[in-house]
C-alpha positions in Angstrom: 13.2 -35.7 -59.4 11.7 -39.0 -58.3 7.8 -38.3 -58.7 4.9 -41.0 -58.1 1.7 -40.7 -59.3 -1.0 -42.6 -56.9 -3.9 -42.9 -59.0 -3.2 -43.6 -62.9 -6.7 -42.6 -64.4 -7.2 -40.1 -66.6 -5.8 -37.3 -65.0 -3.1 -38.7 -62.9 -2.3 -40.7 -66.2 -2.2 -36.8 -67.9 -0.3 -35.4 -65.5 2.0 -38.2 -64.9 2.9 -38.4 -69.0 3.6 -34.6 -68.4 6.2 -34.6 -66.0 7.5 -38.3 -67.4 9.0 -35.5 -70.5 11.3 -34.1 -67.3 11.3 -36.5 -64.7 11.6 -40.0 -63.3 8.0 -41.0 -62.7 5.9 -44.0 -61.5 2.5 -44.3 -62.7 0.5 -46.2 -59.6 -2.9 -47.7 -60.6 -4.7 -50.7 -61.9 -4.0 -53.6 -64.7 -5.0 -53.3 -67.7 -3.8 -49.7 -68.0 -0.7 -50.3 -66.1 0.5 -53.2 -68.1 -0.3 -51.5 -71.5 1.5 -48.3 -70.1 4.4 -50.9 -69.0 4.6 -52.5 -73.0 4.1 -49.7 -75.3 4.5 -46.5 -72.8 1.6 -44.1 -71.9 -0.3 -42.3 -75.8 -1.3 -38.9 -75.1 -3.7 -37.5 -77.5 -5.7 -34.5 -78.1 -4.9 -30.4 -77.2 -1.3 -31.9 -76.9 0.3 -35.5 -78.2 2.9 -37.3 -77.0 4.3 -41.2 -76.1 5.7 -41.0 -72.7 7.5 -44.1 -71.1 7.4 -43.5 -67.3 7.4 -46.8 -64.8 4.1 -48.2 -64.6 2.8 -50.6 -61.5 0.3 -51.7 -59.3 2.7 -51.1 -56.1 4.4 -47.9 -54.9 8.2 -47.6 -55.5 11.1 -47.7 -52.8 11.0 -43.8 -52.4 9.8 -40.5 -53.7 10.9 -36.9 -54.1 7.1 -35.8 -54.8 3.6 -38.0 -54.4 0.8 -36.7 -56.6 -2.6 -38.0 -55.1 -5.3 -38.3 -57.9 -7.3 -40.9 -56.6 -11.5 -40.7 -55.8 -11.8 -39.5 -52.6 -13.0 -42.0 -50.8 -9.9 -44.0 -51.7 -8.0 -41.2 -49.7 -7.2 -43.3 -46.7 -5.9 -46.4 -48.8 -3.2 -43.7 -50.7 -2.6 -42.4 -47.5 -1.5 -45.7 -45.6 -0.1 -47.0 -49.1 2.6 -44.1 -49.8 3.7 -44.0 -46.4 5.6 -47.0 -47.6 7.8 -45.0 -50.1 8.2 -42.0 -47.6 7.6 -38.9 -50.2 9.7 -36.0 -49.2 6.2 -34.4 -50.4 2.7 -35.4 -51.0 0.2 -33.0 -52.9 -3.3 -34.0 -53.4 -4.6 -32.9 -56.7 -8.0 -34.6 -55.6 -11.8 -33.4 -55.9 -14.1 -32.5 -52.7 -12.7 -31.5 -49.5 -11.1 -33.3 -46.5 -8.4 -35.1 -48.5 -5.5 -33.4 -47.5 -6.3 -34.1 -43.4 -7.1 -37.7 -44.3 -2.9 -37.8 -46.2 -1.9 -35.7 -43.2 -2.4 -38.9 -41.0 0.2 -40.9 -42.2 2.5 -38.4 -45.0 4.2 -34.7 -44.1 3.9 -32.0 -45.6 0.6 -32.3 -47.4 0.0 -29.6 -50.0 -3.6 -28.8 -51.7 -3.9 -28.5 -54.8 -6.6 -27.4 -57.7 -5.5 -29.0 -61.0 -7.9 -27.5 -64.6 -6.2 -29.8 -67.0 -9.2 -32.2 -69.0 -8.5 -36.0 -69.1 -10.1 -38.7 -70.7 -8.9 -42.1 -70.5 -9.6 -43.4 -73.7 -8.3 -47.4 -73.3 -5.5 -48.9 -71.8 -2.4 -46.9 -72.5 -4.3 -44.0 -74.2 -5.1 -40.5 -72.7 -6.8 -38.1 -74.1 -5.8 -34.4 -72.6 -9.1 -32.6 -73.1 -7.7 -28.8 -72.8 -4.7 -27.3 -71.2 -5.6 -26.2 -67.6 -3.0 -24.9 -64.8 -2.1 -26.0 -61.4 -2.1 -24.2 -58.5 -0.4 -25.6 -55.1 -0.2 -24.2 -51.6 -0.8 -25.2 -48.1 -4.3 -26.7 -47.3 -5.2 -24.0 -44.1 -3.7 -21.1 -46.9 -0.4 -20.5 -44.8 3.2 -20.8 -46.5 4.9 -24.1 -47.0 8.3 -24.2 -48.8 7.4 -27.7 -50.1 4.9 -25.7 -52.5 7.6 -23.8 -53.9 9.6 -26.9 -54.5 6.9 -29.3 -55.6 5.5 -26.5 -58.2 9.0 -25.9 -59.4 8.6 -29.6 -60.4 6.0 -29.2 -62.1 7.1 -26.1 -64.0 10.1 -28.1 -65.4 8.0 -30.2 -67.5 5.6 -27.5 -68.9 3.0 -27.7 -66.7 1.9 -24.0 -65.8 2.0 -23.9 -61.7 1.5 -20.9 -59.7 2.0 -21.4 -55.6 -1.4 -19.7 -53.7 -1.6 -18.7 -50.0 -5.7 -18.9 -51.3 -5.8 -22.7 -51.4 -8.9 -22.7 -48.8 -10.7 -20.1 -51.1 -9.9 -22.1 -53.8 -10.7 -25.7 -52.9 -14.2 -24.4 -52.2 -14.2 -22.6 -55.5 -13.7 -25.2 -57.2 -16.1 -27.8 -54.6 -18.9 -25.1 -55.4 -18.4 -25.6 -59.7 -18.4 -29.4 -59.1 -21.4 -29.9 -56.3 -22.9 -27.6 -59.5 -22.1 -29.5 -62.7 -20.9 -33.1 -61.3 -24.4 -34.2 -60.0 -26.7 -32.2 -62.3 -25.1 -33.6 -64.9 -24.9 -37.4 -63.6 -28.8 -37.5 -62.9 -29.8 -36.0 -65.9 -27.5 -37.8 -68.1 -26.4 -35.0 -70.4 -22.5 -33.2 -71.2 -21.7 -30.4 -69.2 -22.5 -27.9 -71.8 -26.4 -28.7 -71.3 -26.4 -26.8 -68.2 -26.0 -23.6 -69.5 -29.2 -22.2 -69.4 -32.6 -23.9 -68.9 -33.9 -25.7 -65.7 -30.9 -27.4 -65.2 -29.0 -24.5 -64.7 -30.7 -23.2 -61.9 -30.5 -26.1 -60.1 -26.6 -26.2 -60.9 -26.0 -22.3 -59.9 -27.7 -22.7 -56.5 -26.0 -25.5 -55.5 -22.9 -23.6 -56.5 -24.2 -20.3 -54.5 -25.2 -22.1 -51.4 -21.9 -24.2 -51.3 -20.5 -20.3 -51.2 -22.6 -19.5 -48.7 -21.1 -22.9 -46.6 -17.7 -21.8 -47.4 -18.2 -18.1 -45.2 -19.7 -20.1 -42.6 -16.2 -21.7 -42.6 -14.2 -18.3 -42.7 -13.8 -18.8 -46.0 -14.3 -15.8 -48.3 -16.3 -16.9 -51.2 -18.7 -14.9 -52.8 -21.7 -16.6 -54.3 -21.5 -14.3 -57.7 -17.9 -15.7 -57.4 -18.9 -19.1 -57.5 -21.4 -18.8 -60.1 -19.2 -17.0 -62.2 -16.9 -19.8 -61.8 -19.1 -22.4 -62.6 -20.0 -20.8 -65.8 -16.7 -20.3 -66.8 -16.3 -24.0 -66.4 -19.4 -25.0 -68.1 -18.0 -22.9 -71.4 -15.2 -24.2 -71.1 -16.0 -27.9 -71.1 -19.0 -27.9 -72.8 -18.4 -31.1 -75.1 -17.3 -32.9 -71.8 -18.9 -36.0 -69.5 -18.0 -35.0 -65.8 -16.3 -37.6 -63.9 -19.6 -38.6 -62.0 -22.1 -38.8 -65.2 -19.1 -41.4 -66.4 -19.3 -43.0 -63.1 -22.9 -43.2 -63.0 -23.1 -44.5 -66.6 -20.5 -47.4 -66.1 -22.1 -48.3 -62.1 -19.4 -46.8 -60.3 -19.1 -45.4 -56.8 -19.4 -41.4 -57.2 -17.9 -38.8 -54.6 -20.9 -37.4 -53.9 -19.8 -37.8 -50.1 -16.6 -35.8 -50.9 -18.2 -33.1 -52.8 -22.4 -32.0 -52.3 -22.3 -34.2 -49.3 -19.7 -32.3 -48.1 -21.3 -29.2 -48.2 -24.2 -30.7 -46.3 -21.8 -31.9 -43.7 -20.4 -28.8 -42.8 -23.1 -26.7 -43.5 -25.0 -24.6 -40.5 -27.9 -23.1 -42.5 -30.5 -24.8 -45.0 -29.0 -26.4 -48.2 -31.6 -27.9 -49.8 -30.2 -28.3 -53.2 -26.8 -29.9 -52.7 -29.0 -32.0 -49.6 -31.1 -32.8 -52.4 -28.6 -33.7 -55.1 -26.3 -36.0 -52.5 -30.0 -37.8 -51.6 -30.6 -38.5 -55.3 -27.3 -39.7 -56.6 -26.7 -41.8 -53.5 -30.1 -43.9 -54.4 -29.0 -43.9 -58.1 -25.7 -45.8 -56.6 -28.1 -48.1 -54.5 -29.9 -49.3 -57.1 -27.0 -50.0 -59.2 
């Protein structure tokens, strides 16, 4: 199978080397990493370690069997206009926040959602470090059943990548937006690993945000417990205790964050009082400002 990866960071890169083992893949991101992955092939350490030696560029290929979409979220619409180029038989976004999938919908068909638990750290140009072994789960983004799912996650289970196919994708997308409006933030203002939030002040500020994005999700007919999403989030923070989150690193180097896509998406949607995710998206967005 012909599979492109749009987004080569750290965990398109991960997932990418994975299915380069089975597949044909092309890696789709930015110089250096792209030309290092191009010389020497694509160094994955860590939990598992490997040299993969997929195509690396800065351009989509002619075609695709399968698109994987791990780009931030607000460069949704770019990946969207840009793969329409290499018609994918199917895309899947493997994305954080919500409202990526109807953003792809616009220009690719079908779009699958999908949660991906896999840890990535890009460690330098052509190095990836695979932080623990995670699983992916695929279905269709309004929870109904797509046959694409079933072939996409076939893909994926080819090249050992465990993949299960979910008519629970809504319940799960806002499982998963409920452990990052939690830890991505908390962690990015205060400057500290995830594991910090375990207990102390910062966890209460974490496990509301997490309970009222739960809260949010009913509102949308989605069933979400807030114990659920608590529980979640601590299973997360256990699990990737030694870990920077994606925004903390984006804070640290003066990147854009998806705080748009993630606690201010819970704001957006949200028809009660959500203080604490309002709060959070307030704070990081002046932390951006001022560089």
């Amino acid at each position: 199978m012909d599979i492109v990866v749009f987004g080569a960071g750290s965990l398109g890169s991960l997932v990418g080397g994975l299915c380069a083992r089975e597949h044909r893949v092309t890696l789709v991101g930015r110089d250096p990493h792209v030309a290092a992955v191009r010389e020497s092939g694509l160094a994955v350490e860590g939990t598992v370690e490997f040299t993969a030696h997929p195509d690396a560029r800065t351009t989509v290929p002619d075609r695709a069997d399968l698109a994987l979409v791990t780009v931030k979220s607000f460069d949704t619409p770019e990946a969207g206009r840009t793969l329409a180029d290499c018609k994918p038989s199917i895309t899947c976004s493997l994305q954080n926040g919500l409202g990526n999938e109807d953003t792809l919908d616009t220009h690719l068909d079908p779009v699958l959602a999908g949660t991906c638990t896999y840890g990535a750290r890009l460690l330098e140009p052509g190095r990836v470090a695979c932080m623990g072994l995670g699983e992916v789960a695929l279905g269709a983004p309004d929870g109904g059943h797509l046959a694409a799912a079933e072939r996409a996650a076939a893909a994926l289970r080819a090249a050992g990548i465990e993949t299960s196919v979910t008519r629970e994708m809504p319940e799960r997308l806002w499982r998963k937006l409920a452990v990052n409006a939690g830890i991505n933030p908390t962690t990015a203002l205060a400057g500290v690993s995830n594991g910090v939030l375990a207990d102390g002040p910062l966890y209460e500020i974490a496990s509301e945000a997490a309970r009222e994005t739960a809260r949010v999700a009913r509102e949308q007919d989605v069933d979400l417990a807030e114990r659920e999403a608590v529980a979640a989030l601590d299973s997360v923070i256990a699990a990737t205790a030694d870990n920077t989150s994606s925004m903390a690193e984006d804070i640290q180097n003066g990147r854009r964050t998806e705080i748009d896509a993630i606690n201010g998406a819970v704001v957006e949607r949200a028809e009660s009082s959500v203080p604490v995710n309002r709060t959070l998206a307030a704070l990081v967005r002046a932390r951006e400002h001022a560089g």
